[in-house]
C-alpha positions in Angstrom: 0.0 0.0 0.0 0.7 3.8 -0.7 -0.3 6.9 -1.1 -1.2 8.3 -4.0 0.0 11.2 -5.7 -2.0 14.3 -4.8 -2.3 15.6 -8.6 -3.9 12.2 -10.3 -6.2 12.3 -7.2 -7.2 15.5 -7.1 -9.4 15.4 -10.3 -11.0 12.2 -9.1 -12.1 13.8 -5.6 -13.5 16.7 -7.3 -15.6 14.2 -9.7 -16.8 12.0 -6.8 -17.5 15.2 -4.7 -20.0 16.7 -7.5 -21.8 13.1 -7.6 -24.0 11.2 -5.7 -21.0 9.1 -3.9 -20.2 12.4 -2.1 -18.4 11.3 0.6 -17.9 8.0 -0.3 -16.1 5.2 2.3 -15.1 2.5 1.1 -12.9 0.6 -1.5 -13.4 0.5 -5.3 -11.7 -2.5 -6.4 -10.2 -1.7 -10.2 -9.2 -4.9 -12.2 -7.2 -4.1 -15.6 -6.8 -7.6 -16.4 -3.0 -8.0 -16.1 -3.6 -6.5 -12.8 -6.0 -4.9 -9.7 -6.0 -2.1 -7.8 -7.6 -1.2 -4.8 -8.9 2.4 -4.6 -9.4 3.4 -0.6 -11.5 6.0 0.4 -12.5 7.9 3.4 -15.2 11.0 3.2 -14.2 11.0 -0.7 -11.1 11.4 -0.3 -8.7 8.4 -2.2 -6.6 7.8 1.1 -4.2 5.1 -0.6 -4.5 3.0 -3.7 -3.2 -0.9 -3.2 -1.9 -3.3 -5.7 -3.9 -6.8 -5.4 -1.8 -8.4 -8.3 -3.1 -11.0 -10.9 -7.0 -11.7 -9.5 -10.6 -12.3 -11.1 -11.7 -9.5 -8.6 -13.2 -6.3 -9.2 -16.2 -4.6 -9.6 -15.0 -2.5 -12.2 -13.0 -4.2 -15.4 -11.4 -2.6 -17.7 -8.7 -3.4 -20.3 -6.3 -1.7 -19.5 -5.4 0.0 -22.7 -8.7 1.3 -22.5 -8.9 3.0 -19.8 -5.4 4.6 -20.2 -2.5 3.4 -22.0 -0.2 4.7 -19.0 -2.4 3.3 -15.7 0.5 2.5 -14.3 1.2 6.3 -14.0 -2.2 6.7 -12.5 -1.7 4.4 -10.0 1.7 3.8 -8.8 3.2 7.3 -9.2 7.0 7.9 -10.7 9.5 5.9 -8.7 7.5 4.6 -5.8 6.2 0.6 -7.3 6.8 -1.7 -4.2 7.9 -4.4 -6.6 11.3 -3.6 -8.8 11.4 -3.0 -12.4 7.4 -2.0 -12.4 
């Protein structure tokens, strides 16, 4: 687990602020096929974003050149992947 980078978050936070999930608590479990991400929130605020690896998971699938040819940007930040050479 870490914490995300304040400038991909900050975008998100504004989007679930202006929606009905307003406040939103909980974890959003992200599966891009080659890999899962949990998104932890707290009063709509992403509060850390975790790698779950390789798993059938996820309420939300995407490919994951779909929903952003660079995700890994998105979610692990510049420099800070807990496993080398990701």
């Amino acid at each position: 687990m870490w914490p995300p980078a304040k400038e991909r978050t900050s975008a998100l936070e504004r989007r679930i602020a202006a929606s009905a999930f307003a406040g939103l608590t909980q974890s959003v479990i992200i599966n891009l096929y080659k890999e899962t991400f949990a998104l932890n929130f707290a009063a709509g605020k992403v509060t850390s974003v975790e790698s779950q690896g390789f798993t059938d998971a996820g309420e939300i699938r995407i490919p994951p050149l779909v929903f952003a040819p660079s995700y890994r940007l998105l979610f692990r930040g510049l420099g800070n992947s807990p496993r080398p050479g990701v």
